[in-house]
N, C-alpha and C positions, 0 to 999 in steps of 0.2 A: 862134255858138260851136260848133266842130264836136267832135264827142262824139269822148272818149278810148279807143283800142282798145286792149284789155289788151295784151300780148304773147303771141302763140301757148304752150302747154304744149309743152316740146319732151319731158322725158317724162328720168330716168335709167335707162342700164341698169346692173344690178350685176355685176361681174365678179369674182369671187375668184380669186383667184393659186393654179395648181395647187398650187405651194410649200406654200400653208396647206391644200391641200386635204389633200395629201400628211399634213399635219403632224398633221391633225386624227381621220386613218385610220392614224396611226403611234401616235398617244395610244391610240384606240380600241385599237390589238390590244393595246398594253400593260396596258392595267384587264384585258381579256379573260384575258388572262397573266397575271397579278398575282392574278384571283381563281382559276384555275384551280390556279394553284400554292400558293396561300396555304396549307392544309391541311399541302402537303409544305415550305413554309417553316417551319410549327411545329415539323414533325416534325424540321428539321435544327436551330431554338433550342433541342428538348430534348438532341440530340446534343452542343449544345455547352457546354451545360449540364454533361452528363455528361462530356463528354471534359476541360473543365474542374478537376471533382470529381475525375480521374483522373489528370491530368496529375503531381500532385505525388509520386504512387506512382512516377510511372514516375522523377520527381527523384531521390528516393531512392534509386531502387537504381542510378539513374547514378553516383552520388554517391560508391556503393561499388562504380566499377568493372566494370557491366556495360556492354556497348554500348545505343546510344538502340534499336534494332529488337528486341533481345532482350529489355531491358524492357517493350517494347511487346507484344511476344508475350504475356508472362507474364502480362504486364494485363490483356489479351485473354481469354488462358485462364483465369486467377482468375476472370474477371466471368461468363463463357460458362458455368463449371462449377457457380459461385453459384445463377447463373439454372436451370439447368438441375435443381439439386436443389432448391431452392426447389418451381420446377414438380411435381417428383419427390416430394415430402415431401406437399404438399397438393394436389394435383388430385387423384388418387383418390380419397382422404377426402372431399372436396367435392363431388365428383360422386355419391357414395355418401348423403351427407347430404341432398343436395339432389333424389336420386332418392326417398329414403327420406321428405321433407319433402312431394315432389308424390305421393306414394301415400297421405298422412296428411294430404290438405288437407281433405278433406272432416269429417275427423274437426277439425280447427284450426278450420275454419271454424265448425263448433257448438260449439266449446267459447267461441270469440270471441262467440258469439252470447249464449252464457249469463252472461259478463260487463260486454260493451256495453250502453250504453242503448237501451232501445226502444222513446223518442218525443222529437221536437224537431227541430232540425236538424243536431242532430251524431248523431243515430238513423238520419237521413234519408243520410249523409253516409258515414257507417259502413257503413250498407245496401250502397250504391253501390259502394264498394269490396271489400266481401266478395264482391259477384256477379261480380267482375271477376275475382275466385281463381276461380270457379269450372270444374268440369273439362268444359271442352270437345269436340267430340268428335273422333272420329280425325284425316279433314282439318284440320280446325285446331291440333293436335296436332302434325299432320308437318310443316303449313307454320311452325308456330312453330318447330319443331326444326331446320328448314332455314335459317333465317332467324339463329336463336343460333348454331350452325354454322360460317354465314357471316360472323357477326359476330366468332364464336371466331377465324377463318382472318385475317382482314383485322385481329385486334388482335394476334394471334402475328407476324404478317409484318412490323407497324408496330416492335413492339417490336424485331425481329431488326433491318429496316432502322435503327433510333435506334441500337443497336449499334455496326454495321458502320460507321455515319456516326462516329460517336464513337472509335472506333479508329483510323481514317485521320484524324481532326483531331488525334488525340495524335501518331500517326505523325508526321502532316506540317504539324501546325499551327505552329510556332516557323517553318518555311521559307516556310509561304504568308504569317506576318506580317511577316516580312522583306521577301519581293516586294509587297506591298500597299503598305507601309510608305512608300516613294519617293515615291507618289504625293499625300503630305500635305508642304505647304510645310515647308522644313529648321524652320521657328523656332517649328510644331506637333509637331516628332516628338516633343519631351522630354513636353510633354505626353500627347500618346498613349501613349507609355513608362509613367508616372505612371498615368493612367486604365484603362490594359491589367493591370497590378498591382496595383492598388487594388479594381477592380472583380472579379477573380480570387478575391482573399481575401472578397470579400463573397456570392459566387455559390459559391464552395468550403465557405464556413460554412453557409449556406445547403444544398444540397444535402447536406452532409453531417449537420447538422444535423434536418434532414427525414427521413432514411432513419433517424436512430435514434431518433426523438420515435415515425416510423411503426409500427417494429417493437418499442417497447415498447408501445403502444397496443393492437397488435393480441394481443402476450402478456400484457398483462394484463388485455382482452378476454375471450381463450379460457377464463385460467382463472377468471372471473370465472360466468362462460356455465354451465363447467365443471361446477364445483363445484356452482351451483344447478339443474342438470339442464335447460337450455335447448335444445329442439332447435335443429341446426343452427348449433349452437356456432362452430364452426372458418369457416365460410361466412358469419357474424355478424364474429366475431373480422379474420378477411380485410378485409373489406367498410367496420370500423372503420379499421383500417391505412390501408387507401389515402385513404378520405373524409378522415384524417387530414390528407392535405394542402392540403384546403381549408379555411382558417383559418375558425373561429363556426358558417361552414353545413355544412361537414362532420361537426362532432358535432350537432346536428338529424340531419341525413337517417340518420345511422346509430343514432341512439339509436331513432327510431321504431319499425324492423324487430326489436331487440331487445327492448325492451316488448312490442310485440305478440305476438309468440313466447311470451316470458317468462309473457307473462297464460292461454296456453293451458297455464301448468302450476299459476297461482296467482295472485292480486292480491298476494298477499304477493312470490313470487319475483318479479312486474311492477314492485312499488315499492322491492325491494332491486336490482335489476337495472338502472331509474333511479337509486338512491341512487347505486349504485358507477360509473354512467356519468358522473356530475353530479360525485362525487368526482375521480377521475382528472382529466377535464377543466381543473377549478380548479387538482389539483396540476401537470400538466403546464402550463399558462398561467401557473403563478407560481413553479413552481422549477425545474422542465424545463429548461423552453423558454431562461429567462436562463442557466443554466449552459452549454447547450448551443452555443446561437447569441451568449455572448457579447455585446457590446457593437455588433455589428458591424450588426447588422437593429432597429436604435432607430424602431419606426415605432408608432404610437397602433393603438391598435384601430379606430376611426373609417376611419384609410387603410388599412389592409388589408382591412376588410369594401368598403369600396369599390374598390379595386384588383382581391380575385377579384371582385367581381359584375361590373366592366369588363371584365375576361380573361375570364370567364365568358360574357356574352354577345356576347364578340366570336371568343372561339375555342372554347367549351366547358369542359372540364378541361383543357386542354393550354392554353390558355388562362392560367386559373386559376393554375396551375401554373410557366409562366414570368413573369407579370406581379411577382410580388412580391420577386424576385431583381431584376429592372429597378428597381422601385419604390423597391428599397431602395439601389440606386446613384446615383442620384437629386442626392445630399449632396454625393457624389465628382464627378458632371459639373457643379453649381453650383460645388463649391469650385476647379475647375480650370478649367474654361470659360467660366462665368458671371461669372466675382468682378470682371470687366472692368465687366460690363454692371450687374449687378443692385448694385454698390456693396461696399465693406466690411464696412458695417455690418450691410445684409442676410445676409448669406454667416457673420460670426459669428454672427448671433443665432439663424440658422437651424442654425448647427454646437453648442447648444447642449441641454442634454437637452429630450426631448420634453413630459415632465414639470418643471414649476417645482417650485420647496420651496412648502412650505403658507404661510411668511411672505409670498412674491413674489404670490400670490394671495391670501391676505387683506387684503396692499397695497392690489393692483388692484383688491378687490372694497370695499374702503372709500371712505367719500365723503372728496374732498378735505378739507384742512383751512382752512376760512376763515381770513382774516386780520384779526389782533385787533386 
């Protein structure tokens, strides 16, 4: 019986097709791309945000007769002049504050000393962060001030570019969504029509909504600060405003800096200075904010502390910032897009408030009723 010879290994070679080689160094530089720009993608969704928020201004006075380019002007210059006294009214005084705050640290930091605890781990905790106020010396002095500086330049330039972005989408946005437009199958455009409107009115509440919750926060900040003799009132007051636009974590990070302050003049001015931040807070979250924003931003607290911290650790504040205008259109791309896919029944029960009545959940929360 003669023994069986395998068949020789003849062995594969692999050969990829340049095509995919191509295709696979053509993905590559686009991520390369994608994150390089990502930073300047945010900075044009805040633009459009804004030019959004602005667009209806400029309706208006079309409305009455002015030409589309001379509204836009005027928009222009209203917003440029806004900003620019804004700047005008509080940078000096802040820098003034804030110069007057680092010549008085040492003196803050013993008086913090005399009211913090001094054993445990919130002693140990405390410690750590006083030594970090502490005044450094020259070099470290100028590199930090080169560095704020720099940091000053690059958020003035950002701001200016969101601007300038924001003007030319009021200018010429109606024209680029016209030429865009063709290129969605004829029997989408009504819906794009729908969703482009819909979601305008909810980004326009929204932004506008935001700039007045902001600037009454921060006035009623100052005089709060004010009145009880807080150093660095106006620089507190600021710093409330803006964090203002981080819904839950925004008032944390700003309530801290003001207690701490506050206790360098008093535990009494520390715990009225939380009473009045705890107050506001509540009343903006429960009479404010629904006057303001209307019906139109129905989202739980649940989704929006998760929406900023998702916006937040994917783009910062800016971030933060555009996520919850998306989040809250959300309703609009279900009820026009999805109602195909996700059913009827889905699409109303989700169009319905966020909150049931206290009947509909004491229903749900009872046990069935056996059968007798």
């Amino acid at each position: 019986m003669s023994a069986h010879t395998p068949p020789e290994d003849q062995g594969h070679e692999l050969r990829v097709p340049w095509t995919t080689i191509l295709k696979l160094v053509g993905a590559l530089i686009l991520v390369v791309v994608a994150i390089k720009l990502f930073h300047f993608g945010m900075l044009v969704m805040l633009a459009v945000l804004l030019a959004v928020t602005l667009f209806p201004l400029v309706v208006a006075m079309r409305n009455r007769g002015l030409p589309h380019g001379i509204a836009v002007g005027l928009v222009g210059l209203g917003l440029a002049l806004v900003v620019v006294g804004l700047l005008w009214l509080i940078v000096p005084p802040m820098l003034e504050q804030g110069e007057a705050l680092v010549r008085n640290l040492p003196e803050v930091r013993e008086r913090l000393h005399g009211f913090l605890p001094t054993n445990g781990p919130l002693a140990r905790l405390t410690e750590q962060s006083l030594e970090g106020t502490a005044m450094p010396d020259p070099p470290t002095v100028l590199k930090h001030a080169m560095a704020w500086g720099k940091a000053a330049i690059g958020g003035v330039t950002e701001i200016g570019l969101v601007l300038v972005i924001s003007i030319y989408l009021v200018l010429d946005g109606e024209r680029t969504y016209t030429w865009l437009l063709p290129y969605l199958p004829r029997k989408h455009r009504g819906k794009m029509h729908e969703t482009a409107y819909e979601v305008s009115q909810v980004v326009f509440a929204y932004m506008a909504g935001q700039f007045i919750t902001s600037l009454l926060c921060a006035a009623f900040t100052f005089v709060v600060l004010t009145v009880l003799h807080v150093p660095a009132a106006l620089i507190l007051s600021v710093l409330a405003g803006i964090l203002d636009i981080l819904p839950v974590l925004g008032f944390f990070l700003s309530i801290i800096p003001a207690v701490l302050l506050a206790l360098t003049v008093s535990p009494t001015t520390a715990m009225l200075t939380a009473g009045f931040y705890l107050l506001y807070n509540v009343f903006e979250n429960y009479l404010i904010v629904p006057k303001v924003y209307g019906n139109r931003l129905r989202m739980s607290t649940l989704t929006v502390l998760l929406a900023v911290l998702v916006g937040g650790i994917l783009a910062g504040v800016t971030g933060a910032i555009i996520v919850l205008p998306l989040v809250a259109s959300y309703p609009i791309i279900e009820r026009i897009w999805l109602k195909e896919f996700l059913g009827r029944d889905v699409v109303k029960e989700h169009a319905k408030d966020s909150e049931p009545p206290a009947s509909t959940i004491a229903q749900a929360a009872s046990p069935p009723a056996q059968p007798g």
